[in-house]
N, C-alpha and C positions, 0 to 999 in steps of 0.2 A: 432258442439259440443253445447252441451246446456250449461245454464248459472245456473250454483250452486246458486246463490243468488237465482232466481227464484223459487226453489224446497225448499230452507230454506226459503222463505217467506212464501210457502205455507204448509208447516210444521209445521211453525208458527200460522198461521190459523188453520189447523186442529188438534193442540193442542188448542188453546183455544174453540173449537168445542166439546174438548174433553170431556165426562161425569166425568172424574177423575178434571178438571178444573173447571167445573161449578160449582162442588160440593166444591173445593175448595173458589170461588167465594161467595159461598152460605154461607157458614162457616165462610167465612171472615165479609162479612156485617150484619151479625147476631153479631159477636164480635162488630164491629162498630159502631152496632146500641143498645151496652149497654155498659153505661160509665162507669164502673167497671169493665167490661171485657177488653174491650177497654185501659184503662188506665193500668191494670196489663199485659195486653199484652205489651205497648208500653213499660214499664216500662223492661218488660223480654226482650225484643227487644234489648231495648238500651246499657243493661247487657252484653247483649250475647256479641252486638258490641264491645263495654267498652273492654272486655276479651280479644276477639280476636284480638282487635289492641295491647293490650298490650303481649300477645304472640307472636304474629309478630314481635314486636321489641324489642324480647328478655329478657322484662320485665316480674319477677316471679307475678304472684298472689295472693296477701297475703290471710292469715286464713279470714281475717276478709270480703273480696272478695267472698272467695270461701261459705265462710257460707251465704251470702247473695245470691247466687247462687244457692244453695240450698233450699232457705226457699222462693224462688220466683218461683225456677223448682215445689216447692210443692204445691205452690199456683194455679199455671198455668196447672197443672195436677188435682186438684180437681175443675179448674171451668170446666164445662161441655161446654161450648161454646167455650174455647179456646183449650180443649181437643179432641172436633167434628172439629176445624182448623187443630190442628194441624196432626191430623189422615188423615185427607184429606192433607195437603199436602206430608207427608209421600207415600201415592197413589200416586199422580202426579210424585215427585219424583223417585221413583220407575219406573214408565212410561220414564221419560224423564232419565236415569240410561239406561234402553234395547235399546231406540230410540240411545244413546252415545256409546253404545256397537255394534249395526250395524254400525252408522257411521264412526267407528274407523276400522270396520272390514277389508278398502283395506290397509290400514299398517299396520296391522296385520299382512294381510296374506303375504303380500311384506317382513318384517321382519324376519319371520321364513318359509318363502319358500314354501308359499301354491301358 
């Protein structure tokens, strides 16, 4: 029997091989390499974070959350460098979404009797 780590290693590699990763890669250090992008990026990063832990533990989101959520989703949608990230990782994801969808495929089909 062969060994699953071995095939997700190298899965692993041939996703970052990947043209939808490079591109993502490419996009990234373009934001990195301008401190305004950079910085409203980190800034929407830490937001997103921020949120999300506080949804997790059951904690509501005030108005005054949500409005800054939006006025940095706005920000972060008209700069073009963090617009061209984030389009790229949309692809990637997408990619690694189909690659999750074969993997899952033998209990799938174990579950409903293929």
């Amino acid at each position: 029997m062969s060994n699953l780590n071995d095939y997700a290693y190298l899965l692993e590699k041939e996703i970052r091989a990947s043209g939808e990763y490079g591109a993502l890669k490419q996009a990234y250090e373009q934001v990195l390499q301008n401190s305004q992008a950079k910085t409203l990026f980190d800034d929407f990063r830490n937001l997103q974070l921020r949120l999300q832990e506080k949804q997790m533990s059951g904690q509501p989101v005030t108005e005054k959350e949500a409005g800054q959520a939006q006025a940095i989703a706005a920000a972060v949608q008209a700069n073009p460098l963090i617009a061209r990230l984030m389009n790229a990782e949309q692809r990637l994801s997408a990619v690694l979404d189909e690659v999750n969808k074969i993997l899952m495929k033998p209990l799938e089909d174990l579950y409903t009797g293929k």
